[in-house]
C-alpha positions in Angstrom: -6.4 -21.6 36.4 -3.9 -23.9 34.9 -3.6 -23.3 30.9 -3.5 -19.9 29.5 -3.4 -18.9 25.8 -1.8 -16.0 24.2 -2.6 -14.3 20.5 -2.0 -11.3 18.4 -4.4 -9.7 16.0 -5.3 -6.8 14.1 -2.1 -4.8 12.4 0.8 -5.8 14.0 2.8 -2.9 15.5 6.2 -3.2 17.5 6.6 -4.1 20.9 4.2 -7.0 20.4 6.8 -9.6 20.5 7.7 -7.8 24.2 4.3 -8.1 25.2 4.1 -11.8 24.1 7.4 -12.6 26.1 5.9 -11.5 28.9 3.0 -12.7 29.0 4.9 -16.3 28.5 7.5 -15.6 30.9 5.1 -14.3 33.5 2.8 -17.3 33.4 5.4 -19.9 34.0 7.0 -17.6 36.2 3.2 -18.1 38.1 3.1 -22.2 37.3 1.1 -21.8 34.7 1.1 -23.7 31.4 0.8 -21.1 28.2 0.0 -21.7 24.5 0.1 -19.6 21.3 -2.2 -19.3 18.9 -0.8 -18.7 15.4 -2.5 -16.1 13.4 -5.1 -14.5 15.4 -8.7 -15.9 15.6 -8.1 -17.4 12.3 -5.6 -19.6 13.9 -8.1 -20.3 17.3 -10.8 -21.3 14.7 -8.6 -23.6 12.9 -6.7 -25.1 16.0 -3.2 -23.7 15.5 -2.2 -23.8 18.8 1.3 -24.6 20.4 2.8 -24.8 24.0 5.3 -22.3 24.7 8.0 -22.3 26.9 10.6 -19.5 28.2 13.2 -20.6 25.5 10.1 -20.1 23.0 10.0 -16.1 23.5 14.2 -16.3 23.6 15.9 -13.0 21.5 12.4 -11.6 20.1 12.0 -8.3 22.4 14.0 -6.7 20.3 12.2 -7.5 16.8 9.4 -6.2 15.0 6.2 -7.4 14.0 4.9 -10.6 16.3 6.3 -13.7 16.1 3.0 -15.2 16.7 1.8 -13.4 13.3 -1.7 -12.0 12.8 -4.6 -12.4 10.1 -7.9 -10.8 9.6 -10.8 -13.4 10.4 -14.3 -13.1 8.7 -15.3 -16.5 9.9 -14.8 -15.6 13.4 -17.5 -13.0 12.8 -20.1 -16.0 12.5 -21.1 -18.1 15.2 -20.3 -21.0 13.6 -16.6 -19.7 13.7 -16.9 -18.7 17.0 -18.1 -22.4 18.5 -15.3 -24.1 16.6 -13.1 -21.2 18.2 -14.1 -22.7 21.5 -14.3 -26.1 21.0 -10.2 -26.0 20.1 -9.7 -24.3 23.4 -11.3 -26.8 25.8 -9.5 -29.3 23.4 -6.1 -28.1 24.6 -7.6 -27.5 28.0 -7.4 -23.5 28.3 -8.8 -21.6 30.6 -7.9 -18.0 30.1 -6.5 -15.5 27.1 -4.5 -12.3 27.0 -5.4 -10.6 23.4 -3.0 -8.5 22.1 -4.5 -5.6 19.8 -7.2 -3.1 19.2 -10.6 -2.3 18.9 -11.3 -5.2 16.6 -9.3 -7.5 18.6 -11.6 -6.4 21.7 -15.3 -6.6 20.2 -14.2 -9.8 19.3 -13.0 -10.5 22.6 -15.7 -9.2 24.0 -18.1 -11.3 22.1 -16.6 -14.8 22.6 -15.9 -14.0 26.4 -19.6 -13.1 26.8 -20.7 -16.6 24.6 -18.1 -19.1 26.1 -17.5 -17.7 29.3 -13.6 -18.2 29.1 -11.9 -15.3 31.2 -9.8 -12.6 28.2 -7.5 -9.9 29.7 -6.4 -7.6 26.3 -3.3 -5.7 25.6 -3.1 -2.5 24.2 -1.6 -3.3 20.6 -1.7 -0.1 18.1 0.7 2.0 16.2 -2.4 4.5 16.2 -3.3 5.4 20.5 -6.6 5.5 19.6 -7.7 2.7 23.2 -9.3 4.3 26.1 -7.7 3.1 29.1 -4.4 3.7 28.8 -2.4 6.7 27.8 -0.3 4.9 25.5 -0.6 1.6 23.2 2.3 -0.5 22.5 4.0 0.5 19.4 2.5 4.4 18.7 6.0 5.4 20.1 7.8 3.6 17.3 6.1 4.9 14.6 5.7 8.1 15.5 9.8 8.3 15.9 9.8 6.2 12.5 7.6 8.5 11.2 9.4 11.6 12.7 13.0 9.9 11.0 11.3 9.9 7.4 9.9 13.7 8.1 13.2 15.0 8.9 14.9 13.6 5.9 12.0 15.0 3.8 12.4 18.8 5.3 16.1 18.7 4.4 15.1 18.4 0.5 12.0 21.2 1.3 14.5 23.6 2.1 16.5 22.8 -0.4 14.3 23.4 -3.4 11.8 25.6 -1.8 8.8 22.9 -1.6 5.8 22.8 0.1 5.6 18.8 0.9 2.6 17.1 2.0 3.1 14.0 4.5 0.2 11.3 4.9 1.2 9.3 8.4 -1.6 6.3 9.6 -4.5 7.4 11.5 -7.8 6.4 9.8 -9.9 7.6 13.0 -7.2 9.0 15.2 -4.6 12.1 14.8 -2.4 11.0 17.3 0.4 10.2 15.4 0.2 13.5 13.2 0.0 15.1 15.8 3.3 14.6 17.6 4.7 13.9 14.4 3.7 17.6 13.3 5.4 19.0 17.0 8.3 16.4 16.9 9.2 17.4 13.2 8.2 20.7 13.2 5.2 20.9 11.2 3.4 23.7 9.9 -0.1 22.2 9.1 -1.4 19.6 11.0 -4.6 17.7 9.5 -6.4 15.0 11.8 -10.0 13.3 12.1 -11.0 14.6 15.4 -10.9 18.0 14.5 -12.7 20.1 10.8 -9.9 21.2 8.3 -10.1 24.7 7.4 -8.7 24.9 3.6 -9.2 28.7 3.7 -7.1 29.1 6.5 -4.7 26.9 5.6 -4.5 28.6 2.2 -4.1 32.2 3.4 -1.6 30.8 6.6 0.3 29.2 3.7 0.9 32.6 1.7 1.8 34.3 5.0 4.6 31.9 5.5 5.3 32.3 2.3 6.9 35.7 3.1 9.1 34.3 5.7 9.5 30.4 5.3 10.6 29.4 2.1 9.5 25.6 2.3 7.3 24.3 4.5 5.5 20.5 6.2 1.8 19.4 6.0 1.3 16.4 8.2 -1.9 15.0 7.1 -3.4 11.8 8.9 -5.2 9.5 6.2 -8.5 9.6 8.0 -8.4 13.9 7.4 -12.0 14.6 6.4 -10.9 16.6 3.5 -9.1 13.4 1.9 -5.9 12.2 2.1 -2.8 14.3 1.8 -2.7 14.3 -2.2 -5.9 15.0 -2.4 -5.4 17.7 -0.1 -2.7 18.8 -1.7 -4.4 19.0 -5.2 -7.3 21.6 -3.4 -4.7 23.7 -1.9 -2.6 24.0 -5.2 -5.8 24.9 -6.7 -6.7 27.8 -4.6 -2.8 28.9 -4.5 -2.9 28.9 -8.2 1.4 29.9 -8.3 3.0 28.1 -10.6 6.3 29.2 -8.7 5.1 27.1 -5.6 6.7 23.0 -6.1 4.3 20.7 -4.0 5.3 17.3 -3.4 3.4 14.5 -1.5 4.5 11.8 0.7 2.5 8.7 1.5 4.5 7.1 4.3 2.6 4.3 4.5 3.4 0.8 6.2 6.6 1.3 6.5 5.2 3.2 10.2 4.4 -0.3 11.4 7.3 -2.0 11.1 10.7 -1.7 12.8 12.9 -2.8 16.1 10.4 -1.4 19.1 11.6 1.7 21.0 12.5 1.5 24.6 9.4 2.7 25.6 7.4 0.3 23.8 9.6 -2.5 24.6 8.8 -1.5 28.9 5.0 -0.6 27.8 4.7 -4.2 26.4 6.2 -6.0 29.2 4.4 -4.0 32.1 1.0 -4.8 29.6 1.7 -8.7 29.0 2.2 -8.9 32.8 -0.4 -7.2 34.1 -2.5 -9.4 32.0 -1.2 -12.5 33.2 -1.4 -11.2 37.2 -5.1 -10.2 35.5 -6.0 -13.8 34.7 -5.2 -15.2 38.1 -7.1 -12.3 40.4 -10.5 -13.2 38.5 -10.1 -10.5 35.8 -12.0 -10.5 32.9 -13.2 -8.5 29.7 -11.0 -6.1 30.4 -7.5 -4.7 29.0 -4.7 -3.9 31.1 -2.9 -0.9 30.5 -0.8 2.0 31.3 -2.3 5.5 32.6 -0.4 7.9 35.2 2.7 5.1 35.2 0.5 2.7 37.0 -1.4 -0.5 35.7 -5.3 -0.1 35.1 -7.7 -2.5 33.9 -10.6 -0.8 31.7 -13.5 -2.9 30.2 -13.6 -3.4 27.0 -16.8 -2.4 25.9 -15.2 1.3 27.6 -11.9 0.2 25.4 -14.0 0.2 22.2 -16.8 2.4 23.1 -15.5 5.2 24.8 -13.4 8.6 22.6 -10.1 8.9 23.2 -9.5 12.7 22.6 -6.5 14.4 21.4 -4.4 16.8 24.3 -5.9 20.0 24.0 -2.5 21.3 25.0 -0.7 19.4 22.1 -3.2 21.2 19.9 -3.0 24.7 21.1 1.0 23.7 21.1 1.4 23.1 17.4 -0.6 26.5 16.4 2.2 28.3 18.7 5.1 26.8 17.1 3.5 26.7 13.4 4.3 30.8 13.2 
């Protein structure tokens, strides 16, 4: 292997930019030749493709976003898409991809590797934690402390009018990042996908506290079954039915994805983007590399994208204790 390619896709979340230095870094570091492609699949479809050199990933481990940028791709769905895809890549003579994202990014992968044949190593690139494989994704540490920063300013004004505030944090599918949000910040009520939200309980916990907190924190992930947080907040306040109680709602929205990357997702990307690269050369392929037990694993994808990563049963049982 002589020419490898490198890509983001999907939402963008921080520590990509490490994760794209290393990979760079790491393949000349090896001999190898390395090329970005601009915006994803949409950018491998329409041949936006550029040598990079170690000068080309210079001062961007620190930024946000990815300086490779990313772009949903419908076209890439269709097989047409895909053969133009992989006639670009022979055209600049690659042989191998590291894909930096998440589950779309690797049933995509998947796909094309199994069609064309050319090896892909993924990355683990997701505010939301939700890949199995690896016990963290590059960029959930960020936003949960961006999250956690927006939380703590919002509990200062609870207290100080008495509110009951209802936060929504990202997590369509996964509760990972209301979860330690909720035991970082100090949550009462914590509301995710993975487990059923009990409005009755919450309701009657809420009155209880009542009696001996005089504000109090609802972190509600967007995916909640019951709705998001305002709509949560509306069936609570209905059932409550106190016109003494203020509720408020907070949508915290993309402002989670953004950001300078933590120093923990700054290391998580590297170790990733190199362990993709070192992946490449031994003969790996449709696979991501990631972190689990502070050592690198590989994990097929189609376990990646087809196997449940569950919530710690202990970070569960954790935020009922410290919820009295």
């Amino acid at each position: 292997m002589k020419k490898i390619a490198v890509f983001t896709s999907g939402g963008d979340s921080p520590g990509m930019n490490a994760c794209v230095r290393a990979v760079v870094r790491t393949a000349i570091y090896k001999g190898l030749d390395v090329y970005g492609i601009y915006r994803g699949y949409e950018g491998m479809i329409e041949g936006d493709i550029k040598k990079m050199y170690s000068h080309s990933v210079s001062n961007i481990i620190q930024r946000g976003g990815t300086i490779l940028k990313s772009a949903r791709s419908m076209e890439f769905k269709t097989p047409e898409g895909r053969k133009q895809a992989y006639e670009n890549l022979v055209a600049n003579g690659i042989e191998g991809i590291v894909a930096i994202g998440g589950d779309g990014t690797f049933t995509g992968a998947k796909i094309f590797q199994e069609e064309y044949g050319i090896p892909t190593v993924g990355c683990p690139g997701t505010i939301d934690n939700d890949l199995y494989g690896t016990d963290y994704t590059i960029g959930f540490d960020t936003a949960v402390n961006t999250a956690l920063e927006a939380i703590d300013k919002i509990r200062d004004t609870a207290a100080a009018h008495d509110r009951i505030f209802f936060i929504e944090v990202m997590g369509r599918d996964a509760g990972f990042i209301a979860v330690d949000c909720g035991i970082g910040g100090g949550a009462e009520f914590v509301m995710v996908p993975e487990t059923k939200t009990d409005l009755n309980k919450v309701v009657k916990s809420m009155k209880n506290l009542r009696k001996s907190k005089t504000s109090s924190i609802v972190v509600v992930a967007e995916g909640d079954e019951e709705g998001n947080a305002e709509v949560i907040m509306n069936k609570v306040k209905e059932r409550i039915k106190d016109e003494n109680k203020d509720f408020k709602v907070t949508t915290l929205g993309h402002i989670q994805r953004g950001g300078s990357p933590t120093a923990r997702d700054r290391v998580l990307g590297s170790l990733c983007g190199m362990a993709a690269v070192e992946g490449l050369i031994a003969g790996k392929m449709n696979c991501m590399a990631g972190v689990m037990n502070q050592q690198i694993v590989y994990t097929p994808f189609a376990d990646c994208i087809g196997k449940e990563k569950p919530l710690s049963n202990e970070h569960l049982k954790l935020m009922e204790i410290l919820s009295i």
